[in-house]
BAMITI-745171 format. One line per 10 residues: number of its first residue (from 1); their letters; for each residue x, y, z of C-alpha. Coordinates in steps of 0.001 Angstrom, whole numbers, plus 500000, padded with zeros to 6 digits. Example, Ala and Ser with C-alpha at 12.3 -4.5 7.8 and 13.67 -1.06 7.14 Angstrom:
BEGIN
1> AS> 512300,495500,507800 | 513670,498940,507140 .
//
This chain:
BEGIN
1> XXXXXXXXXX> 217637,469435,175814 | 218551,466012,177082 | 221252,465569,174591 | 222701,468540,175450 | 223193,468126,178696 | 224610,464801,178316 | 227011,466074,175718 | 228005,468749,178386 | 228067,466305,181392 | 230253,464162,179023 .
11> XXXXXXXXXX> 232395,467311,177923 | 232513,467799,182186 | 233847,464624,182882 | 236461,464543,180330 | 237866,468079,180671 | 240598,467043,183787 | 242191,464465,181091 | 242675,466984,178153 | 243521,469459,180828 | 246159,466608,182040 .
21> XXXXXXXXXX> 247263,465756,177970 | 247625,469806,177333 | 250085,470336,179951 | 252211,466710,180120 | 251966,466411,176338 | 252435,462672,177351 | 251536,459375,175806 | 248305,457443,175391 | 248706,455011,178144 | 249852,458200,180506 .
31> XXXXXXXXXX> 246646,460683,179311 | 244586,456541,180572 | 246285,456455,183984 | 245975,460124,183918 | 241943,460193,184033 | 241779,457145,185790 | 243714,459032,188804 | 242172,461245,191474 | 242866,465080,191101 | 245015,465335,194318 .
41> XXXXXXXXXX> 246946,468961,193446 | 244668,471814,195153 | 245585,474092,192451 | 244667,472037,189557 | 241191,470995,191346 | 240778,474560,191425 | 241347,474877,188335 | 238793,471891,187064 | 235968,473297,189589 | 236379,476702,187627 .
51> XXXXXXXXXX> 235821,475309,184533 | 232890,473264,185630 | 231475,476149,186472 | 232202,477818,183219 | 230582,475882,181303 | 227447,475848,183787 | 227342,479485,182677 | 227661,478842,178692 | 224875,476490,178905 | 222353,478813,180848 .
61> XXXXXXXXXX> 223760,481148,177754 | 222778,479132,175578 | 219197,477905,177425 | 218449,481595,177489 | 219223,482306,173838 | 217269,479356,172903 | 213974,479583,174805 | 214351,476877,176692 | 212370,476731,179919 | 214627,475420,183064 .
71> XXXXXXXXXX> 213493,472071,184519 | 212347,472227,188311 | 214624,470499,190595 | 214953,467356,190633 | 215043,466413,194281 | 211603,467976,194513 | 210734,465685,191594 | 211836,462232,193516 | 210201,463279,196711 | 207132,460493,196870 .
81> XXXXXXXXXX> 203822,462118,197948 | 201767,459985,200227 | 198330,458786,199279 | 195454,460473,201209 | 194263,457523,204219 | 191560,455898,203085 | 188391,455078,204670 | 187919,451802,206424 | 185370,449617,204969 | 181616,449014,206375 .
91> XXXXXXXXXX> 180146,446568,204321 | 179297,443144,206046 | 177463,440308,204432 | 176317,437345,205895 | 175126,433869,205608 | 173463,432301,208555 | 170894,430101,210135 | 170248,427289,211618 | 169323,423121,211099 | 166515,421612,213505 .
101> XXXXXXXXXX> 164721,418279,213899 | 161655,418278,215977 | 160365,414527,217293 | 156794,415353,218168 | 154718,412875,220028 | 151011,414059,220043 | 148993,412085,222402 | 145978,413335,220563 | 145591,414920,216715 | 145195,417584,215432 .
111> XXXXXXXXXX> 144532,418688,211596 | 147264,416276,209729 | 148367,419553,207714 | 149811,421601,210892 | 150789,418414,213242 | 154105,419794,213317 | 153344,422308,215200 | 150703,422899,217720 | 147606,425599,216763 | 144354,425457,218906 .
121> XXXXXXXXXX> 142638,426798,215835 | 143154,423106,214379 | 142154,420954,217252 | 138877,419117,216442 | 135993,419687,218803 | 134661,416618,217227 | 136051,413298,218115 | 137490,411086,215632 | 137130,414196,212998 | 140959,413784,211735 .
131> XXXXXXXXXX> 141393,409889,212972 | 142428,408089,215826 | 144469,409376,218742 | 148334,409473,218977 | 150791,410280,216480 | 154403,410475,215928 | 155428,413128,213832 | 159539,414383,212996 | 159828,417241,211307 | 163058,419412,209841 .
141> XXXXXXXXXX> 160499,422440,208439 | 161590,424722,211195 | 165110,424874,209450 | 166232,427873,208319 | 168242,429939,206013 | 168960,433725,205641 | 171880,436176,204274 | 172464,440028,205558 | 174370,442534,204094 | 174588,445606,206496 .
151> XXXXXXXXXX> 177058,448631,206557 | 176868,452125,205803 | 176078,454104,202782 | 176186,458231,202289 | 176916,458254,206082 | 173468,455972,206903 | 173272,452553,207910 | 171812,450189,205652 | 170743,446465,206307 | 169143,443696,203335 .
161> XXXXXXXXXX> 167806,440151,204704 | 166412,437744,202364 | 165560,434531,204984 | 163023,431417,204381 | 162368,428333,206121 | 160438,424988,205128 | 157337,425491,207151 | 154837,425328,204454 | 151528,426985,205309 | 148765,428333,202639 .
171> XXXXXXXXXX> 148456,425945,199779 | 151338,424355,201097 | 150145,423360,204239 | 151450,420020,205587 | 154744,420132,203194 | 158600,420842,204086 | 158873,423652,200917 | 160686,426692,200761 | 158537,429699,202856 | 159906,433225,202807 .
181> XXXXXXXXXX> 160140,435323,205733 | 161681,438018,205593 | 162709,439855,202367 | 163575,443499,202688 | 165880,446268,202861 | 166236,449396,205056 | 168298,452747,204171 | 168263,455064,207118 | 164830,455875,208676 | 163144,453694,205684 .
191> XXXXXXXXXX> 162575,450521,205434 | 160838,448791,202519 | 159640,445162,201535 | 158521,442299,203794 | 159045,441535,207662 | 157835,441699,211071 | 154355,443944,211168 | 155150,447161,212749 | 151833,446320,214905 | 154214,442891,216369 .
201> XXXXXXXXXX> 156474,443374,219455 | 159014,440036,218378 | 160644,440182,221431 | 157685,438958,223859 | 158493,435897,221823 | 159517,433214,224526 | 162309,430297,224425 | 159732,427842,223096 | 160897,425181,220485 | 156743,424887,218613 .
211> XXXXXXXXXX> 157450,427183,215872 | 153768,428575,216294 | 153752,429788,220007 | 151441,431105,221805 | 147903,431655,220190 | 147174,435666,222123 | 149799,437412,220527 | 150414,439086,217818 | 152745,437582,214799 | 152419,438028,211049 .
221> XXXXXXXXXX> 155545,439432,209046 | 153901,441483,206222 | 154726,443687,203080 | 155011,446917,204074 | 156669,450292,204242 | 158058,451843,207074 | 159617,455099,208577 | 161541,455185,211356 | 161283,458891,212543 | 162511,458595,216142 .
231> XXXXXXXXXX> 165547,455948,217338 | 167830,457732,220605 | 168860,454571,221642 | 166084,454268,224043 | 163155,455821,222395 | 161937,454072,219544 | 159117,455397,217083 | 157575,454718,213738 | 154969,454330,211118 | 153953,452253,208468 .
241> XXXXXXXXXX> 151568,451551,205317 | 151001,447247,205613 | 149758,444848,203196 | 145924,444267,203798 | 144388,441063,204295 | 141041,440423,205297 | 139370,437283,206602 | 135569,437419,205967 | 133274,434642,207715 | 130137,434391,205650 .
251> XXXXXXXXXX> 128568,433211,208600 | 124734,431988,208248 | 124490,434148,205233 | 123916,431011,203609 | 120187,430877,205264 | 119133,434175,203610 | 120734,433648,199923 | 123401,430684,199358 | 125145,432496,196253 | 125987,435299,198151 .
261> XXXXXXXXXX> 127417,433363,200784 | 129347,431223,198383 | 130656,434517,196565 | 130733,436962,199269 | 135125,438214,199201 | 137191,440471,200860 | 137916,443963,199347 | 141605,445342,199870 | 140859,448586,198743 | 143579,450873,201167 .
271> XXXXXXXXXX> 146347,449327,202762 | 147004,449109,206469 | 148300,451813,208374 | 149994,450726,211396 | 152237,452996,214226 | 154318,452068,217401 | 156298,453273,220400 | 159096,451513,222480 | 160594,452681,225429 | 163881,450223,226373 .
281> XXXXXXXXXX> 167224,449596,228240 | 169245,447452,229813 | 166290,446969,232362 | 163980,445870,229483 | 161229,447667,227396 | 157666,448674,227072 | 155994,448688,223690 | 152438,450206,222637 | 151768,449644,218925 | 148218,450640,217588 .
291> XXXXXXXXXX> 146559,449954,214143 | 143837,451557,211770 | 142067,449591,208816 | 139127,449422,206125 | 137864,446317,206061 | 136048,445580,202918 | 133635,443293,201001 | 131948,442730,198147 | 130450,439971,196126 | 131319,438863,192650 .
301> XXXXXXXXXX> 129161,438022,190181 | 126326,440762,191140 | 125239,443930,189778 | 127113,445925,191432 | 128704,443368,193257 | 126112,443998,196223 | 126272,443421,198883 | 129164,445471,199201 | 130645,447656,202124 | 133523,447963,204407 .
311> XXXXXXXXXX> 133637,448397,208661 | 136234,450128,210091 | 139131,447623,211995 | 141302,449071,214816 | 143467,447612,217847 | 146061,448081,220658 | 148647,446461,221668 | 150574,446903,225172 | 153830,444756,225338 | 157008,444319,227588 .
321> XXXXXXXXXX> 159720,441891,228764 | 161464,442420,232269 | 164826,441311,233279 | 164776,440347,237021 | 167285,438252,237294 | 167378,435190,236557 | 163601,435257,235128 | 162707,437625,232151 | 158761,437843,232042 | 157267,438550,228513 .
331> XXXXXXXXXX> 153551,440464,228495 | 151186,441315,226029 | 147734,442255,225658 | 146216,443145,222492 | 142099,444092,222069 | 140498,445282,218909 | 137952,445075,216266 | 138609,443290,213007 | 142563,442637,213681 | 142212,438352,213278 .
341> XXXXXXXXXX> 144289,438304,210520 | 147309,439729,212537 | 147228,437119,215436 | 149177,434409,215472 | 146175,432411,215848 | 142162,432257,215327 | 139547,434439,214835 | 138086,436548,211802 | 138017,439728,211058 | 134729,440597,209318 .
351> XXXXXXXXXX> 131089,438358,210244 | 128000,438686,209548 | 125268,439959,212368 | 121403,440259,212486 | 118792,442641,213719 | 115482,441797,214238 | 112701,444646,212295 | 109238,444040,213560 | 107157,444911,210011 | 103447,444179,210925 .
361> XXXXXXXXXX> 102474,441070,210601 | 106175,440043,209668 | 109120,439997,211922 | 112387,440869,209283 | 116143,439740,209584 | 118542,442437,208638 | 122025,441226,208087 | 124942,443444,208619 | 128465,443058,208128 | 130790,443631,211829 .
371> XXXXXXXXXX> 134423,443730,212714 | 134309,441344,215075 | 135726,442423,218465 | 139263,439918,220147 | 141095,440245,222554 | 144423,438012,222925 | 146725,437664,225774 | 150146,436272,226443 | 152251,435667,229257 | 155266,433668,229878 .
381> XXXXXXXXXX> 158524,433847,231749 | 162036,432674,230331 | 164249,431230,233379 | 167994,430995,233009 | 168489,428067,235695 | 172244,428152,234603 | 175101,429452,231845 | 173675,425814,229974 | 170560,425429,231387 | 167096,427536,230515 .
391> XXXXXXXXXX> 163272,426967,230390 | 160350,429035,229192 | 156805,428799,230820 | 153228,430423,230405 | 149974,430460,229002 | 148150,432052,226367 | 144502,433069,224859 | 143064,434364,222175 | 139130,435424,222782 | 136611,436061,220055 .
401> XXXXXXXXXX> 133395,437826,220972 | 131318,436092,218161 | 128717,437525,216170 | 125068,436678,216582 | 125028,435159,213203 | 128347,433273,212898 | 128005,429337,212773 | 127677,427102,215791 | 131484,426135,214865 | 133157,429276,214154 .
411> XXXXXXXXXX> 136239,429972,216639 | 135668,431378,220023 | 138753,430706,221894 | 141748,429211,221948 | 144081,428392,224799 | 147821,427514,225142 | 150313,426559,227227 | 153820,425032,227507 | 156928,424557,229918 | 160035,423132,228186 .
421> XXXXXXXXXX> 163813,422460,229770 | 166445,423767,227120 | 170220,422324,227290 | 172781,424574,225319 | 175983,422567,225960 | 177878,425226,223185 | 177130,428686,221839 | 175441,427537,218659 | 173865,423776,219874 | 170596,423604,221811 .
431> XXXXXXXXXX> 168473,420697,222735 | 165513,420037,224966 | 162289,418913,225415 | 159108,420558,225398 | 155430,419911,226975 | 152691,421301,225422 | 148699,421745,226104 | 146327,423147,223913 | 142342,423921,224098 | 139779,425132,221305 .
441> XXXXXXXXXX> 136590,426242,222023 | 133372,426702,219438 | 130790,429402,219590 | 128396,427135,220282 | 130778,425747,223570 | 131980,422638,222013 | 135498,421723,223249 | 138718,419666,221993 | 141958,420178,223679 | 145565,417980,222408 .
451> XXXXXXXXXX> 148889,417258,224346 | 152297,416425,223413 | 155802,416352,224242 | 158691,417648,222176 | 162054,416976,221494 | 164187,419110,219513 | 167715,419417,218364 | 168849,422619,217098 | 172697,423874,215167 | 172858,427524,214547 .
461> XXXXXXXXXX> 175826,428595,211973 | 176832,431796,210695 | 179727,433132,208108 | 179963,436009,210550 | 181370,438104,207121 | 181889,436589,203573 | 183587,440343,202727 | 187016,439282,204915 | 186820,435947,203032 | 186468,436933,199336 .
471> X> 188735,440257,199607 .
//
């Protein structure tokens, strides 16, 4: 079909010069100028439009005889359609935290393996137990690293964090190694893998530079799953299944059988289930969060691994930070039985008491196992003195009603408090320094208390979003 119409298109062209050498019957170089000349005469571009459209009609003829379909115009061919608009992207990722060097000088000492920070669990109450007094510590362990990706998937917002620091505690207490805090990602209402307990309110936190804080609150980030079923932009609400860890104090079990109390272990045997509410705005919020355990035990190496049982943990806690002005006060309270394990410091969650059973002539000691009843309080107050110039001050407790059979130097109480004057010459630089008290107390009323003044020197950074950079 092409090379048909080309042939005609050719035929087309050429017709006005053998129309021209037909009627002038002159020579080459004449029929040359001839088709090289415009068709001025009316008549004879009458004639040539005629015949154009002629032979229009003998090839439609001839298309028709043929079978040959007719091609759709080609202006509607050559007409560019425009792609559909596409959806603006919503993925973000990025890298972010923040370098810090703390130069501590304690004018006491605490337990060598936490002196960069300051924990009234590991004050001695017996002098000399961890040295001599005064020590100069620098430490870069409150460093910290983290990436986010967050965006929007299916129409719900997601968010991943993977974030550690060097602040080794466990079997790594004392070092600068890598320590994970928060590893997870949400979809939505869910949210899945570790970070802050859903029984935590993070943001009674105050502007302290100690990385531990204060000792009455709670603060422990924990494995967990979580759904979000309520989030208006002021109401907040959800649940979640937690990670369970028990801390079991054998006590004076040792008195009655020494194996047991040497073997004597928690038993995880149903995970935490944890719930909270939040109430917030521009004013502020109020949090209540509330938790429900089974605190286990058993003992290895027994038949039956008896002793064996569980008690039943529980707590509350009441939260809320207040913006009045220039000061923003931070609250908690928190009471409970068997909940040690989610403060940020002392206590433990399962002891051992005694009853006394009067069997003539013999007067009996029955051991039992009890979730042992704290109750922790925080309050401090962040002051914004300037655009530059900020300070945090308070005090906090945590208070453990001990058992009956607990030893003489299991953890009662444990006090805190600290005012500090921060300096934040830039967005992302902060400096200050830091005063800090501390007091431990023993169940049998022994006392040790530390103090020591911080300096710190902290550079925040942030890729903001690595997407605009590699696309």
């Amino acid at each position: 079909m092409k090379h048909l119409l080309l042939t005609c298109a050719g035929l087309i062209v050429s017709s006005p010069a053998w129309a021209a050498g037909e009627s002038t019957q002159g020579t080459q170089s004449e029929q040359a100028a001839s088709q090289a000349s415009p068709i001025t005469d009316p008549a004879e571009r009458a004639q040539v439009i005629q015949e154009i459209q002629e032979m229009k009609a003998r090839i439609n003829r001839l298309e028709n005889r043929l079978g040959v379909p007719s091609e759709p115009p080609q202006v509607a061919a050559q007409v560019p359609v425009p792609p559909p608009p596409s959806k603006p992207k919503d993925h973000n990722l990025e890298l972010y935290g923040f370098l810090q060097t703390d130069a501590i000088q304690d004018f006491k000492r605490v337990n060598p393996d936490w002196d960069a920070t300051l924990r009234p669990s590991r004050i001695p109450t017996e002098k000399g137990e961890f040295g001599s007094n005064g020590q100069s510590i620098f430490s870069v362990r409150q460093s910290r690293l983290g990436v986010k990706a967050t965006g929007t998937l299916q129409d719900r917002p997601y968010e991943a964090k993977f974030e550690f620091d060097l602040f080794g505690t466990g079997v790594d207490a004392g070092q600068t190694t890598f320590r994970v805090r928060h590893m997870y990602a949400s979809w939505g209402p869910i949210l899945v893998g570790q970070t802050n307990t859903l029984f935590m309110d993070g943001d009674i936190f105050p502007n302290v530079f100690d990385y531990w804080g204060p000792t009455g609150m709670v603060f422990v980030r924990n494995p967990q799953i979580r759904w979000t079923f309520l989030n208006d932009g002021h109401w907040t609400a959800a649940v979640a299944l937690e990670h369970p860890s028990d801390d079991i104090d054998p006590g004076n079990i040792r008195l009655i059988d020494e194996d047991i109390a040497s073997n004597i272990q928690p038993n995880e045997e149903l995970p935490d289930l944890t719930a909270a509410v939040r109430y917030g705005g521009d004013w502020g919020h109020v949090r209540v969060a509330g938790i429900l355990r089974k605190i286990g035990y058993d003992t290895r190496g027994t038949e039956g691994n008896e002793p064996e049982g569980h008690r039943t943990g529980w707590g509350v806690n009441a939260t809320g930070s207040f913006k009045l002005g220039m000061a923003t006060p931070r609250l908690g309270v928190v009471y409970g039985r068997g909940i040690a394990t989610y403060m940020n410091d002392g206590g433990m969650d399962l002891a051992p008491s005694v009853e006394t059973v009067f069997v003539p002539p013999d007067i009996i000691l029955v051991p039992r196992a009890t979730a042992v009843k704290l109750l922790g309080v925080s309050a401090y107050v962040d002051l914004q003195w300037a655009k530059q110039w900020s300070s945090a001050v308070g005090y906090s407790f945590t208070k453990v009603d001990n058992t009956n059979f607990q030893d003489d130097t299991a953890f009662h109480k444990g006090e805190y408090a600290s005012a500090n004057l921060v300096y934040a010459p830039f967005d992302n630089v902060v400096a200050g320094l830091e005063f800090l008290w501390g007091k431990r107390t023993d169940n049998d009323g022994d006392k040790g208390t530390d103090t020591r003044m911080q300096g710190s020197f902290k550079w925040s950074f942030s890729s903001k979003n690595i997407w605009d950079i590699v696309n």
